[in-house]
C-alpha positions in Angstrom: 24.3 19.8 2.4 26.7 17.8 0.3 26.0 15.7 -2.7 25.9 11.8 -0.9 22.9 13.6 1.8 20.7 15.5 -1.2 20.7 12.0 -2.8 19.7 10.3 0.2 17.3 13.4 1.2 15.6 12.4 -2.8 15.6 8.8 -1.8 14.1 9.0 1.1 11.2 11.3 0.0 10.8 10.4 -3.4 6.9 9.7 -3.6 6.3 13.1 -2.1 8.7 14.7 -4.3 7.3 13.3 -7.6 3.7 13.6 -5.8 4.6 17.8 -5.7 6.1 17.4 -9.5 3.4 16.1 -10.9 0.8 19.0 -9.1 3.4 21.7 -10.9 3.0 20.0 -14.3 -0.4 18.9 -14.4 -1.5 22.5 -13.0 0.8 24.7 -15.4 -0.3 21.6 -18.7 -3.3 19.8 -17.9 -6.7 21.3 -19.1 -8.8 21.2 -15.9 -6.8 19.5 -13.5 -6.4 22.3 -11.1 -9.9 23.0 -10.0 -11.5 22.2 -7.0 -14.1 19.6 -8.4 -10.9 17.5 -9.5 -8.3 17.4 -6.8 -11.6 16.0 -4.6 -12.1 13.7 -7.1 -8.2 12.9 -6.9 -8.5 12.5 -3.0 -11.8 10.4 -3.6 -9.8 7.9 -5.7 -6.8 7.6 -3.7 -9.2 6.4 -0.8 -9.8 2.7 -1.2 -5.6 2.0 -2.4 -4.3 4.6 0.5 -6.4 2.3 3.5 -5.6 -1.1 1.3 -1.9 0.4 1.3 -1.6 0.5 5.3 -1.3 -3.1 6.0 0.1 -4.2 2.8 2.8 -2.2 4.0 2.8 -3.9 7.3 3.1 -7.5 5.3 5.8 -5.9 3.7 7.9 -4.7 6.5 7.6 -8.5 7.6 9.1 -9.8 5.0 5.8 -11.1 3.2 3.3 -11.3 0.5 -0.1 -11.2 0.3 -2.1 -11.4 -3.1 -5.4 -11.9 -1.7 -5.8 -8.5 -1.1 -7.7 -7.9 -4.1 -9.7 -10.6 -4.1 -10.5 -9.5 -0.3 -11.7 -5.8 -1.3 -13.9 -7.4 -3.9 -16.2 -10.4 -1.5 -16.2 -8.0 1.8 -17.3 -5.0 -0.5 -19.7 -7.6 -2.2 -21.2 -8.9 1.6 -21.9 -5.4 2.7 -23.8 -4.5 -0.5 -25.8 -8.0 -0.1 -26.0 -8.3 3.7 -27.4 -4.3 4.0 -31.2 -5.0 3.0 -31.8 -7.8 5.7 -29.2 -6.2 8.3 -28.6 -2.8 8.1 -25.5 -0.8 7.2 -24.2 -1.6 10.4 -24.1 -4.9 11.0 -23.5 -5.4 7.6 -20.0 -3.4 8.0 -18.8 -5.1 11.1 -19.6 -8.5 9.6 -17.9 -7.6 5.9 -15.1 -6.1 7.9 -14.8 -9.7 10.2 -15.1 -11.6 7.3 -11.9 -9.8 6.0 -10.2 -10.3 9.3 -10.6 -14.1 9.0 -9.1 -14.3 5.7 -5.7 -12.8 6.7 -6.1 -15.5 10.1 -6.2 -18.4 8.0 -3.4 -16.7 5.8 -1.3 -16.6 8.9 -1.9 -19.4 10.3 -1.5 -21.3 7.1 2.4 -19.2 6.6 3.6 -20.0 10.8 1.9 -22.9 11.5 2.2 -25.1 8.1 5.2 -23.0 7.1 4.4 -22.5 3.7 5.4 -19.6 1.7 3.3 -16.7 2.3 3.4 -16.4 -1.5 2.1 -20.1 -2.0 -1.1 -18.9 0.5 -2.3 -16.1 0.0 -2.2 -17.1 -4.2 -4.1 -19.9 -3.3 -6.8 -17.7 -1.0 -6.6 -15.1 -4.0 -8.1 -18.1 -6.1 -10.9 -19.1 -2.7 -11.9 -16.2 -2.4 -12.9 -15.1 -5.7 -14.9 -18.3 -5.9 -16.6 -17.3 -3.1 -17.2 -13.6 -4.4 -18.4 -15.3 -7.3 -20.8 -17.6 -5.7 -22.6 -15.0 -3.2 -23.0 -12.9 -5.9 -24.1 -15.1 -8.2 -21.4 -14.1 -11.1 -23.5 -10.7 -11.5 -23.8 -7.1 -9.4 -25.1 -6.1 -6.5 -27.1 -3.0 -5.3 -28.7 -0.9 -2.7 -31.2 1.6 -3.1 -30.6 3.5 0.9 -28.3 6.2 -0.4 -28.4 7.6 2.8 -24.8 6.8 4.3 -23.5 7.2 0.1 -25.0 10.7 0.4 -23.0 11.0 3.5 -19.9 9.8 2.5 -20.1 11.9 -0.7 -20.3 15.7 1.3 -17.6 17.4 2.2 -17.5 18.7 5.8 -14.1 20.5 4.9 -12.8 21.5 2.0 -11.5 18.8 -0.6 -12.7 16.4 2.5 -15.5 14.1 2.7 -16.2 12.0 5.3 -14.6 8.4 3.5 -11.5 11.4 2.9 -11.0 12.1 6.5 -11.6 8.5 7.7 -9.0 7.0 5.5 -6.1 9.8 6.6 -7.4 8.7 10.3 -6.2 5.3 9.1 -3.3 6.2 7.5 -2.2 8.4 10.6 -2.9 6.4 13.0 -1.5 3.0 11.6 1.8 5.1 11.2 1.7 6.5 14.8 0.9 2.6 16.2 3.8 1.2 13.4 6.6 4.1 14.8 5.8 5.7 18.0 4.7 2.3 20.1 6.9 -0.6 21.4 4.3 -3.5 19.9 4.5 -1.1 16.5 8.9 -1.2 16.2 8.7 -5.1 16.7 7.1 -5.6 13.4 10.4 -3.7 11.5 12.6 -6.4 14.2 10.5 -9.2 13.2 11.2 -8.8 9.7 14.3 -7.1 9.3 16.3 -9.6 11.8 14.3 -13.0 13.0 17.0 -13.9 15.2 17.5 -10.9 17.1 13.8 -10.5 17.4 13.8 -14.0 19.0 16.7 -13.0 21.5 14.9 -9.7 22.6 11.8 -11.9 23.5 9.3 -11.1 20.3 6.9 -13.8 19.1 7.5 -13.8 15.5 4.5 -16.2 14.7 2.5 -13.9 16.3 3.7 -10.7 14.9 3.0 -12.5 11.3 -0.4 -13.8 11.9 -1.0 -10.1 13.4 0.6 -9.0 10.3 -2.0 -10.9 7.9 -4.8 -10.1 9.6 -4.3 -6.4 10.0 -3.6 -6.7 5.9 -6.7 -8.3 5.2 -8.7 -5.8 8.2 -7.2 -3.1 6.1 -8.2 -4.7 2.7 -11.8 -5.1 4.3 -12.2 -1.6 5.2 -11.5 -0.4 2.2 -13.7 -2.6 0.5 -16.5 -1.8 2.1 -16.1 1.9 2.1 -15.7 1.8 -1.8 -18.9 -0.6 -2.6 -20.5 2.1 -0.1 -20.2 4.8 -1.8 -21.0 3.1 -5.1 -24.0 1.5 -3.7 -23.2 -1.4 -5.4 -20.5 -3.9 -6.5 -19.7 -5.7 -9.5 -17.9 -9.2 -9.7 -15.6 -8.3 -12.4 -11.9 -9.1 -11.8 -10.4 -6.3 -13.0 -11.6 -4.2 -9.9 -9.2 -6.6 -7.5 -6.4 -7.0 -10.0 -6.1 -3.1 -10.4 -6.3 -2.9 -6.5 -3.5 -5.4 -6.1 -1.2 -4.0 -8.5 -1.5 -0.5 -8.0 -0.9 -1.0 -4.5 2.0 -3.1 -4.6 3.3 -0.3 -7.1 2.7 2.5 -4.2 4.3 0.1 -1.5 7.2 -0.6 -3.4 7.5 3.0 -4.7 7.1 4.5 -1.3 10.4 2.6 -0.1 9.2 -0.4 1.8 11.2 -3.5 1.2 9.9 -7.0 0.2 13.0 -8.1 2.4 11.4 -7.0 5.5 12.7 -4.6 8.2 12.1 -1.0 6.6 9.1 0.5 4.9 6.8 3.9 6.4 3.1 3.9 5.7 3.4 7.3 5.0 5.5 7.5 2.2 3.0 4.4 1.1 0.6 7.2 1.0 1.8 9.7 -0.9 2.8 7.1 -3.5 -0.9 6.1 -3.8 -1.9 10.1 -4.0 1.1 10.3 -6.7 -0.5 7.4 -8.8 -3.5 8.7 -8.3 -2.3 11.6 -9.6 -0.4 10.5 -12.6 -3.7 8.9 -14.1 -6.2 12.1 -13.6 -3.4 14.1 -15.3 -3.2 11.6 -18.0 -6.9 11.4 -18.0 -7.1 15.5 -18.6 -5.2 15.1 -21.5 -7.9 12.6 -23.0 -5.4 9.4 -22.7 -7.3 6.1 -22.1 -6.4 3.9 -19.6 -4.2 1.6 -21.2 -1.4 4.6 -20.8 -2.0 4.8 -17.4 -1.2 1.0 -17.0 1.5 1.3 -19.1 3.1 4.7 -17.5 2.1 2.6 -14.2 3.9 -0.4 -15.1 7.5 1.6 -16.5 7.1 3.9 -13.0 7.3 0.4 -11.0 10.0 -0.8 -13.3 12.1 1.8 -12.5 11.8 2.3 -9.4 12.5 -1.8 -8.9 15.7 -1.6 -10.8 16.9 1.4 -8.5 16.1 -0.4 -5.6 18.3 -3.7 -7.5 21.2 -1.3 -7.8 21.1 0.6 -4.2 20.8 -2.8 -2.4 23.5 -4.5 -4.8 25.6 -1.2 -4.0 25.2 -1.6 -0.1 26.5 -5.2 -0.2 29.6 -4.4 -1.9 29.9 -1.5 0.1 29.4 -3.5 3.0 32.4 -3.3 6.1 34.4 -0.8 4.1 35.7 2.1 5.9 36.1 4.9 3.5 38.0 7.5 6.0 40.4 5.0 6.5 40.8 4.8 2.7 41.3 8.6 2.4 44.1 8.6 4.8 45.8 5.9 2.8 45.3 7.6 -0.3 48.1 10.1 0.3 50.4 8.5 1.3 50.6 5.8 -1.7 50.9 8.6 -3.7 54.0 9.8 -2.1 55.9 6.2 -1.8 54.8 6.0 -5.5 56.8 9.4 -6.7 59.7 8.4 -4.0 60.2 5.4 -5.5 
C-alpha cells in the first residue's frame, strides 16, 4: 500500500481510528475508565447524539442545515414527560415523535416552497420552538413517577447493551442500509451532490429535501424522547439543546460528511459520536470539568474543519490534471535541457 492510499485509508476512517486511539490511551492512563460499569455508561451517553446524528447527516448529505435540532430534542422530550400521566407512555411517544416530524415539514416546506435558506429556517424554528418548550412547560421541569419503561430501558439484555443501546444501533444500521443499499436511499447523495443531474435522471429534489427535514427532525424526536425517558423527566434549560446541537454537528462534520452535499456515511457519523463520547469520560476520569471537554471539543472540530478547507482547496487546484501524463514529460525535458 503506497503512501497517497494509507492517507486516504486515514481519511476515510478517521473517527474510528481516533475512536480505537482514544480506548488504548484512556485504558493504559485513565483511572477507571476500563471497567465494565463505564464503557455502558459511555454507550448510554452516546445514545441520544448517535440517533440525533442519523438524519442530521441526511440534511447534510443534501446540502443543508438544520439548527432546530436541539430545540426539537428539548419540546418532544418535554411532551412525552407531560403527555404520559393523562395518555400513557404510548401514545405519549407516537404523538412527541409526530410532533417532531411536523417541525422538519414546516422546515421543508418553508426551504422548497418559499425558497429561503435552510439556515434562515430552521434558526428561526430553533427560536419557535423553544418558545413553545418554554410555554408547555411552564419555564420549569417536568416529571414522571412510572419508572417502569426507565427501569426497562436501564437493563442490559446483553452485555454493555440496554434496551435504548440496541434500539439506537437499530437506527443507526438501518438508516445506513436505507441511505446506501436502496435506490430512494443513493438519490439523496444525487440530490445534493449534483441538482442538475438529479433533475435529468427524474428525482424530485423538493421532495427529497422536505423528506430530508423531516426524517432530521423524526430522528431529533426519537432521540428526545428516549433521553427524557430514561430520565423520567426533563428540564427547560438551554444548555441541554445547545450541547445536542453542537456536539452533533462536531461528529457529522468529523465523521466526513460535507456541508456541500453529495458525500457523508451515517456510520462514520457514529463512531465520531462514540469518539466524543469517549474523549469527555476519559477527560472526566482524570477529574477535568466540563469546560475542557468543550474546549478539547471545540479545537477537535477546528481541526478537523481546516483539514477539510485544505483537502477541498487541494482537489480544485488539482482538478483536470493528468499526473501520468506529467511523468512521461518529465524525462524528456530533462534530456532537451542537458542537449541543449
Amino acid at each position: 500500500m503506497n503512501r497517497a492510499a494509507i492517507i486516504k485509508f486515514i481519511d476515510e476512517h478517521r473517527a474510528a481510528l481516533i475512536l480505537a486511539v482514544l480506548f488504548a490511551v484512556f485504558s493504559a492512563a485513565a483511572p477507571n475508565f476500563m471497567n465494565t460499569y463505564n464503557i455502558m455508561t459511555i454507550f448510554q451517553g452516546a445514545t441520544l447524539n448517535a440517533i440525533v446524528a442519523v438524519g442530521f447527516t441526511v440534511i447534510f448529505i443534501l446540502g443543508q442545515l438544520d439548527l432546530s435540532i436541539g430545540a426539537v430534542v428539548m419540546l418532544c422530550g418535554m411532551l412525552v414527560i407531560g403527555l404520559q400521566p393523562s395518555l400513557g407512555w404510548a401514545l405519549a411517544i407516537i404523538l412527541a415523535v409526530l410532533a417532531g416530524s411536523f417541525v422538519g415539514f414546516i422546515n421543508g416546506l418553508l426551504v422548497v416552497k418559499a425558497k429561503i435558506n435552510s439556515f434562515i429556517v430552521t434558526l428561526g424554528m430553533m427560536i419557535v420552538v423553544t418558545g413553545l418548550m418554554h410555554l408547555y412547560s411552564g419555564g420549569g421541569s417536568l416529571a414522571v413517577d412510572d419508572f417502569t419503561l426507565v427501569d426497562w430501558l436501564d437493563t442490559p439484555v446483553l452485555p454493555f447493551l440496554t434496551p435504548q443501546v440496541i434500539l439506537t444501533l437499530a437506527i443507526v444500521l438501518g438508516g445506513s442500509f436505507l441511505l446506501r443499499r436502496t435506490v430512494a436511499g443513493r438519490g439523496f447523495f444525487l440530490v445534493g451532490g449534483n441538482p442538475e443531474t438529479a433533475w435529468l435522471a427524474g428525482l424530485n429534489r423538493d421532495r427529497y429535501l422536505i423528506a430530508g427535514f423531516i426524517i432530521c427532525s423524526t430522528t431529533a424526536a426519537i432521540g428526545g424522547v428516549t433521553f427524557a425517558i430514561r430520565l423520567s423527566s426533563m428540564t427547560s434549560a438551554a444548555i441541554l439543546g445547545t450541547r445536542t446541537l453542537m456536539s452533533v454537528l462536531s461528529a457529522v462534520i468529523i465523521g466526513g460528511t460535507l456541508m456541500s452535499g453529495g458525500k457523508g456515511s451515517i456510520m462514520k457519523s457514529f463512531f465520531a459520536v462514540l469518539m466524543l463520547t469517549t474523549l469527555f469520560n476519559g477527560i472526566g476520569c482524570f477529574g477535568l470539568g466540563f469546560e475542557v471537554q468543550i474546549f478539547v471539543n471545540g479545537l477537535i472540530l477546528a481541526l478537523v474543519v481546516l483539514y477539510e478547507a485544505y483537502v477541498i482547496n487541494r482537489h480544485n487546484l488539482m482538478k483536470g490534471r493528468r499526473p501520468e501524463l506529467v511523468q512521461g514529460v518529465a524525462p524528456q525535458a530533462k534530456s532537451l535541457r542537458e542537449n541543449s
